[in-house]
C-alpha positions as CSV (number, residue, x, y, z in Angstrom):
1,X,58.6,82.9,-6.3
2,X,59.8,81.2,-9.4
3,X,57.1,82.6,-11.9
4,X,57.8,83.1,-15.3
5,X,56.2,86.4,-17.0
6,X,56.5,87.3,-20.4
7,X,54.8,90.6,-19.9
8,X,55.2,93.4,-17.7
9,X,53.8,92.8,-14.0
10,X,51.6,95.2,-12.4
11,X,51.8,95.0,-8.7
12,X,48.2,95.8,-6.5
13,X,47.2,95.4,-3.2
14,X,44.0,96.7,-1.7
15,X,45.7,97.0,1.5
16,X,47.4,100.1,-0.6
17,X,44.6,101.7,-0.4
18,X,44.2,101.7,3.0
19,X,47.1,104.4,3.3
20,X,45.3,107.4,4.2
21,X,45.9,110.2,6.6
22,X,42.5,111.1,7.1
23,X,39.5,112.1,5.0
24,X,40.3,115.7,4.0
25,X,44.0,115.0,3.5
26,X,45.1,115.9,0.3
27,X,46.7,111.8,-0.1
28,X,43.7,110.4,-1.4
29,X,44.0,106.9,-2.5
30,X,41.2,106.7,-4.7
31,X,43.5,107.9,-7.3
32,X,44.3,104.5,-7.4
33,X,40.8,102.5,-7.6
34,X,40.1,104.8,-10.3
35,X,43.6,104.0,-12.1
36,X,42.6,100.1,-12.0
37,X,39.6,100.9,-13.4
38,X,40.2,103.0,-16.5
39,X,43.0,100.3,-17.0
40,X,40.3,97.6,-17.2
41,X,37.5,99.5,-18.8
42,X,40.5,100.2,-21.4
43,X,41.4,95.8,-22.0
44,X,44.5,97.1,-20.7
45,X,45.3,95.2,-17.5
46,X,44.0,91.5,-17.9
47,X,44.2,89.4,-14.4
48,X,47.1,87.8,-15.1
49,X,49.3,90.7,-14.8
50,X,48.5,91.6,-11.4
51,X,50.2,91.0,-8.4
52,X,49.5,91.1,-4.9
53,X,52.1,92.4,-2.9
54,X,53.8,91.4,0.0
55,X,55.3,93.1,3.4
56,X,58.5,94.5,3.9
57,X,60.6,92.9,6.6
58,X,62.2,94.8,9.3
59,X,65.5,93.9,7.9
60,X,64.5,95.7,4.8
61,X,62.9,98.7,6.7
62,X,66.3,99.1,8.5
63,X,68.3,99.2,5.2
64,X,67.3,102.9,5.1
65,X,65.5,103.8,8.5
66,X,66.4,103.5,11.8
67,X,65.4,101.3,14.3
68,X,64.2,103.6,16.8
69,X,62.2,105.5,14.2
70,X,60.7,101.7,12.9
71,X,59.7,101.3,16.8
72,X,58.4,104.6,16.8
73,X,56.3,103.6,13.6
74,X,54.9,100.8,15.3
75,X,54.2,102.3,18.8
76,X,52.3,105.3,16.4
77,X,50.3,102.5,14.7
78,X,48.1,101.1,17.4
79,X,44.7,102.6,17.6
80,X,45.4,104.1,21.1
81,X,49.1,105.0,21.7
82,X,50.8,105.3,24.3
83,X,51.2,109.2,25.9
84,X,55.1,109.0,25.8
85,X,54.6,107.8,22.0
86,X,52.5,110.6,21.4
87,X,54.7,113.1,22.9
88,X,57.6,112.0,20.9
89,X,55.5,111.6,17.6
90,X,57.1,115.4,16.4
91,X,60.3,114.2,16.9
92,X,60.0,111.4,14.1
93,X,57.9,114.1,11.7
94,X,54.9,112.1,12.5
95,X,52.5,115.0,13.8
96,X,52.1,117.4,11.5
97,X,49.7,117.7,9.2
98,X,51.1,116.7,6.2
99,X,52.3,113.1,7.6
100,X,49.9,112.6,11.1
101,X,50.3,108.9,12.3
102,X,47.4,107.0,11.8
103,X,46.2,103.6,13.3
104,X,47.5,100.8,11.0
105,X,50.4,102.7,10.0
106,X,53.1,100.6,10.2
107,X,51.7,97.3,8.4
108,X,49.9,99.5,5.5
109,X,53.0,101.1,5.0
110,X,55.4,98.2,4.8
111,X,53.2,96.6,2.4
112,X,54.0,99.2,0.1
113,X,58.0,98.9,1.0
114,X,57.3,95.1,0.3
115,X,55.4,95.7,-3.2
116,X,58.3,98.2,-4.5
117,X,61.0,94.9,-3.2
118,X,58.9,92.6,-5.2
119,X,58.8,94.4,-8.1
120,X,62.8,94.6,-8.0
121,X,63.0,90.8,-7.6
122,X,60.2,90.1,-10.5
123,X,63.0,92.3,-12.9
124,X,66.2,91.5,-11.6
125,X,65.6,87.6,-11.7
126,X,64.3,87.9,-15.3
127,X,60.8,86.4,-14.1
128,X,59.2,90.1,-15.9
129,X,60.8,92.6,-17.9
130,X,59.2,95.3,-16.0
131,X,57.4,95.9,-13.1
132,X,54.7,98.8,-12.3
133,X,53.8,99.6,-8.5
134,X,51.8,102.4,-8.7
135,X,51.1,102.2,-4.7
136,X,55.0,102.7,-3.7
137,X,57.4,106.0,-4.8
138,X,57.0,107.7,-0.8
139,X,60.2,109.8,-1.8
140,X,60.3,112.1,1.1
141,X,60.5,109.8,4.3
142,X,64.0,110.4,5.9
143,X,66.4,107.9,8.0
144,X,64.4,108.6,11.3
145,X,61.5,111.0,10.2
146,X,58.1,110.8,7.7
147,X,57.8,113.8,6.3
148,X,55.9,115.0,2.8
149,X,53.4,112.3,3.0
150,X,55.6,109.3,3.4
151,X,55.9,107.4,6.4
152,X,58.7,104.7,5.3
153,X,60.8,105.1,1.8
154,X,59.6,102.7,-0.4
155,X,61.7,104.0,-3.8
156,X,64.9,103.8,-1.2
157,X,64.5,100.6,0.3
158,X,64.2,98.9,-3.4
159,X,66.7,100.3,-4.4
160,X,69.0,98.9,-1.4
161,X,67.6,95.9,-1.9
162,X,68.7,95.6,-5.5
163,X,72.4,97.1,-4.5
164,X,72.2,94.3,-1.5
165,X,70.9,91.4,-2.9
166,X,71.7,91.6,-6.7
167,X,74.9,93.8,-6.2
168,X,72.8,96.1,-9.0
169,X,74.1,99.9,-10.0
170,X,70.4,101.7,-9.7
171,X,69.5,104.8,-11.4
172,X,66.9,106.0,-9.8
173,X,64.7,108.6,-12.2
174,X,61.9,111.1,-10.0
175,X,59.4,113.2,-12.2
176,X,57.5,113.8,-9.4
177,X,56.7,117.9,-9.1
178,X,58.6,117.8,-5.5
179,X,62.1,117.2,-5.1
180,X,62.6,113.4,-4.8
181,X,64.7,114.2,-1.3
182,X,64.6,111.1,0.7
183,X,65.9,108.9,-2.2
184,X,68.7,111.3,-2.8
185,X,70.3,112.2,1.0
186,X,69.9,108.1,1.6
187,X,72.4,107.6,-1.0
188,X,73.9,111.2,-1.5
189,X,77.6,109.5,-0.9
190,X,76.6,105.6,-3.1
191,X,78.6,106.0,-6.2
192,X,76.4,102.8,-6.9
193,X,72.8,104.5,-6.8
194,X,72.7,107.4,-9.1
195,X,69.5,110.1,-8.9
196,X,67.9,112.0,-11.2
197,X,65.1,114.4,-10.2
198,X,63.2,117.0,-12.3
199,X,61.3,118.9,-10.2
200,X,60.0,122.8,-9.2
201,X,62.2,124.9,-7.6
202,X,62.8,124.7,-4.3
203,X,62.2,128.3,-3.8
204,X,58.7,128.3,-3.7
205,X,57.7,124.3,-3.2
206,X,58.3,121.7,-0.2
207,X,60.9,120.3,0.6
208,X,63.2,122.9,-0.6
209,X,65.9,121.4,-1.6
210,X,66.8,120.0,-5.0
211,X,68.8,123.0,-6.0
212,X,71.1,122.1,-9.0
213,X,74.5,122.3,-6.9
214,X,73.5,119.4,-4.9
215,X,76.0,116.7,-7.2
216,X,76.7,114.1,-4.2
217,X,79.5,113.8,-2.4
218,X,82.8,112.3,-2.4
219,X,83.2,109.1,-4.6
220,X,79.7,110.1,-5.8
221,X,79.9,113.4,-6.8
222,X,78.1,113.7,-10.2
223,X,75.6,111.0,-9.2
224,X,73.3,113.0,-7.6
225,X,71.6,115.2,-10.8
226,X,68.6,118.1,-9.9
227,X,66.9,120.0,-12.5
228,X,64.7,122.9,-10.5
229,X,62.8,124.0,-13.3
230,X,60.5,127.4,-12.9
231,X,57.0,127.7,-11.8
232,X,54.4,128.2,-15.0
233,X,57.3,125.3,-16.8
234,X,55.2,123.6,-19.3
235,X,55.4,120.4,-21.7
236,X,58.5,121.2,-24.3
237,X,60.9,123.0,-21.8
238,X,60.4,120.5,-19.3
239,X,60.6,117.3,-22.5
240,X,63.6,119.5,-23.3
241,X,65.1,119.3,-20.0
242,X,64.4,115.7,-18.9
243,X,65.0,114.4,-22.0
244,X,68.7,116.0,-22.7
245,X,69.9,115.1,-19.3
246,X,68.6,112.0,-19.0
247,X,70.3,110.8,-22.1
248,X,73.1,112.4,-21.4
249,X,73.4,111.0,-17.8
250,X,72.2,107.5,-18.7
251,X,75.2,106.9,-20.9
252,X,77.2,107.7,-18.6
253,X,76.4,105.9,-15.7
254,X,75.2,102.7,-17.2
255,X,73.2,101.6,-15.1
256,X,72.2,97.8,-14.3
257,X,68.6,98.9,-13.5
258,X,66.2,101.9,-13.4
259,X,63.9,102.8,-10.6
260,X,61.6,105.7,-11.7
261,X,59.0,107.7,-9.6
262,X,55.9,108.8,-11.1
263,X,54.4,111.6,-9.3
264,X,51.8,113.5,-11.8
265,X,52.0,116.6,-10.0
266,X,53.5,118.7,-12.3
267,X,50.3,118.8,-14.3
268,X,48.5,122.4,-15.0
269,X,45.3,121.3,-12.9
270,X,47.5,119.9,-9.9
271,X,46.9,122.1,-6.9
272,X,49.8,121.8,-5.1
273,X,51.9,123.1,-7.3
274,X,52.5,125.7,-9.9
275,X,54.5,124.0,-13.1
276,X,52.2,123.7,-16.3
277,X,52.4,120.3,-18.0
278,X,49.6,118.6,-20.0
279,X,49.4,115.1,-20.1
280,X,52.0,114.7,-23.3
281,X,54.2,114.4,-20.8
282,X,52.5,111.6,-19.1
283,X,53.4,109.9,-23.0
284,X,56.7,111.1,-24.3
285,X,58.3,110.6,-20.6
286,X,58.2,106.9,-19.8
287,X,58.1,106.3,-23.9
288,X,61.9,107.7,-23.0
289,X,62.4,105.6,-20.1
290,X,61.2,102.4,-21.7
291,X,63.5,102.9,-24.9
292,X,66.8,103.9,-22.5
293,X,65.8,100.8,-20.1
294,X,66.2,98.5,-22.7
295,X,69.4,100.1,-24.9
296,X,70.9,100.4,-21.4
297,X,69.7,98.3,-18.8
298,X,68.4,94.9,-21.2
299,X,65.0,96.2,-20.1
300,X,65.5,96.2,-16.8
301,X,62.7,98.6,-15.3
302,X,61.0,99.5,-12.2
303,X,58.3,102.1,-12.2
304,X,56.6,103.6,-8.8
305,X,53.8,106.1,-8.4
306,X,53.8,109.1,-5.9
307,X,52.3,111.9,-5.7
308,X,48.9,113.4,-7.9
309,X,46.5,115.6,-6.1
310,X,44.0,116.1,-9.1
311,X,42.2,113.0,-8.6
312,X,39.9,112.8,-10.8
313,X,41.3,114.9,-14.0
314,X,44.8,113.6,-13.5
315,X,46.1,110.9,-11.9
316,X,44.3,108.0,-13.5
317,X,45.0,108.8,-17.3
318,X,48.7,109.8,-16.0
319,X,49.2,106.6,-14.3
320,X,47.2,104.4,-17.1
321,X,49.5,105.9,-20.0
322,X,52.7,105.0,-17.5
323,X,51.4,101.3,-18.1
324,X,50.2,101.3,-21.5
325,X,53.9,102.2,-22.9
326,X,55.3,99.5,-20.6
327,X,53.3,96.9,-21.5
328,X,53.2,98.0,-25.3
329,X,49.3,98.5,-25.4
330,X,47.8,98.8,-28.6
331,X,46.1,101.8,-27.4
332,X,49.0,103.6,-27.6
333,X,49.5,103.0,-31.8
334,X,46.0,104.4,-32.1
335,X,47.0,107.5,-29.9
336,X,49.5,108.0,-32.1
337,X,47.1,108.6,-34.8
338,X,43.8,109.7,-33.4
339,X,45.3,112.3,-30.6
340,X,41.9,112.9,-29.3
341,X,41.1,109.6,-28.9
342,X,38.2,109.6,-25.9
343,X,38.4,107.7,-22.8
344,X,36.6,104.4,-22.3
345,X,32.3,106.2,-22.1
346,X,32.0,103.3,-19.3
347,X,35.1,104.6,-17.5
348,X,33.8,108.3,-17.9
349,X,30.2,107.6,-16.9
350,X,31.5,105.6,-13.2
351,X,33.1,108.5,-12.3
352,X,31.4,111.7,-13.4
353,X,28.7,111.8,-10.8
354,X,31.0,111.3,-8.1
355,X,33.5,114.4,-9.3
356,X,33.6,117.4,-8.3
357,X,34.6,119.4,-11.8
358,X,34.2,117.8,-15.3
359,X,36.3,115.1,-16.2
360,X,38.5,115.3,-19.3
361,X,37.3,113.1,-22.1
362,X,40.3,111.8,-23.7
363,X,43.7,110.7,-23.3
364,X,45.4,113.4,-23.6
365,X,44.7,117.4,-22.9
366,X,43.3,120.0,-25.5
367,X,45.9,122.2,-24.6
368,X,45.4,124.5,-28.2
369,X,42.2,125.2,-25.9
370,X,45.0,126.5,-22.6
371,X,45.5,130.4,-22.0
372,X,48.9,130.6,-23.4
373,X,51.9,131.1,-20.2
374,X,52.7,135.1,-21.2
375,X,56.4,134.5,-19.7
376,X,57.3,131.2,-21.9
377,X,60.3,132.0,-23.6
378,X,62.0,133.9,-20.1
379,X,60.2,130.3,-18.9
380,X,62.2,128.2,-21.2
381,X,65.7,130.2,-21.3
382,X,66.0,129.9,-17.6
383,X,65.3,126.2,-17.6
384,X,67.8,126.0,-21.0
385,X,70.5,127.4,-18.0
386,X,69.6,125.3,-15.3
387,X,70.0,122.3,-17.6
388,X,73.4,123.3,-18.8
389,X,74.0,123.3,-15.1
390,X,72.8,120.0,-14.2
391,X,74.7,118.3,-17.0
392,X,78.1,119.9,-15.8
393,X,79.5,117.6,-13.6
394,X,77.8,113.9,-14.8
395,X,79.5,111.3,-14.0
């Protein structure tokens, strides 16, 4: 591909939205559709930004998964498996039911492997500054095992692809509400790939892990950076938090690219989850992202989705502000200075009948209208410590 863009790329496939567990799974790809739409109903994604994907080859797949867990993948995939497949199904994470097989598995899912790889080329070949895949970030598949949702890793097999092909240093940034697990244990020992994830505690929230003493190991301790922040967290303890150590981290690594993870689950109406962040965070977060990418990384940017779970309230304005700060929409100056500023009445009157609760009318949240979090400041001082933990050992 030898296509010259002068504006960021936003990378769609309908195929995408054909990842889906099964009708009452929480994974509900019409986050997506509804995305695309605000985005247009906005004049914020004109035709020529958008991409088709492409699939991921098994040479890619294998970068970070095994080959006996691809096979399994495949053998899962076929509208009637085989019994010995079936019976072997647990032993990959494939039957439970957060991540059941489905039929079509295997070639949905690569296509989103394949859009996260094409949005490293677009950026790392110069042919876009950045590049927005809102179908990819499946953080939590393993080497051999789906788990969380994810059947392959599309956020690690990018960012092997960009240490293999461009010989890139990656920092890879997850805001997602879970810990961004997979990503970290594939390159947990990479002095070349360093994480970042902001998350909620593993105490109380899947997977579990993400505790703030997990720094990576050997040459790569200090690359791998958690902050577990508390349940009830909301918008300027967890600004506070990602914003310090990010910069902090940033400057030290100097990386050659950044590879981010959107998940919008750490929003107050998200149901899967208990931290208690408006959609301010949906602005000031990749606002930081897109001014470090380009004082660190000459721009260089990737940006994923993941996970969401409030559908309708949520996701779309979460994802839609992720692209109007990358692409520098003119929405975003009016923002600035009408904060209420509603949501597209066309956009609002598609979707309304088809919601279950009352859609929020503008772009961002009325929190002054929230029931104030009676435990903020014990909230916020224990975050303050876990932050000063996280930002011990950078390297």
């Amino acid at each position: 591909m030898d296509m010259k863009f002068t504006e960021p790329v936003f990378i769609y496939d309908d195929q995408e939205i054909q990842y889906k567990f099964n009708d009452t799974h929480p994974f509900n790809q019409d986050r997506l559709i509804m995305t695309v739409d605000l985005l247009r109903k906005s004049g914020a994604l004109p035709d020529k930004a958008v991409l088709t994907s492409r699939s991921a080859t098994d040479a890619e797949l294998l970068r970070v998964h095994s080959a006996t867990y691809i096979e399994a993948v495949k053998a899962l995939s076929v509208p009637a498996p085989e019994e010995r497949w079936v019976r072997e199904a647990a032993r990959f994470g494939l039957d439970t039911d957060d991540t059941p097989y489905f039929p079509g598995m295997h070639d949905i899912t690569a296509k989103v492997v394949g859009g996260s790889i094409l949005a490293v080329d677009l950026v790392m070949t110069g042919q876009a500054p950045h590049a927005l895949h809102l179908g990819g970030g499946l953080h939590h598949a393993l080497q051999s095992k789906g788990a969380g949702f994810c059947v392959y890793n599309d956020a690690s097999a990018a960012i092997a692809y960009a240490k293999e092909k461009y010989g890139a240093k990656v920092l890879y940034i997850d805001t997602d509400v879970h810990h961004g697990d997979g990503v970290q244990w594939s390159f947990y020992a990479d002095p070349q790939v360093g994480t970042l994830s902001i998350h909620e505690t593993g105490k109380y929230l899947f997977p579990g892990t993400g505790a703030v003493n997990e720094r990576g190991e050997g040459d790569a301790f200090g690359t791998s950076v958690n902050i577990p922040v508390e349940p009830y967290t909301e918008d300027d303890s967890w600004l506070e938090c990602f914003s310090e150590v990010l910069t902090e981290l940033i400057a030290r690594f100097q990386p050659d690219v950044i590879i981010s993870q959107h998940g919008c689950d750490a929003h107050a109406f998200d149901p899967l989850a208990h931290v208690h962040c408006s959609m301010r965070v949906y602005k000031a977060m990749p606002e930081l992202i897109h001014r470090l990418a380009h004082q660190w990384c000459e721009g260089r940017w990737v940006a994923l989705g993941g996970g969401g779970y409030d559908i309708w309230r949520v996701v779309p304005r979460a994802w839609s502000l992720l692209w109007l700060v990358m692409s520098e929409q003119a929405i975003m100056s009016q923002l600035e200075a009408e904060p209420q500023l509603r949501l597209p009445q066309a956009w609002l009157d598609a979707w309304q009948g088809k919601s279950p609760v009352p859609l929020v009318e503008t772009w961002l949240d009325p929190v002054e209208a929230w029931a104030p979090i009676p435990r903020r400041q014990v909230i916020t001082e224990k975050n303050r410590q876990t932050k000063e933990l996280a930002m011990m050992y950078l390297k």
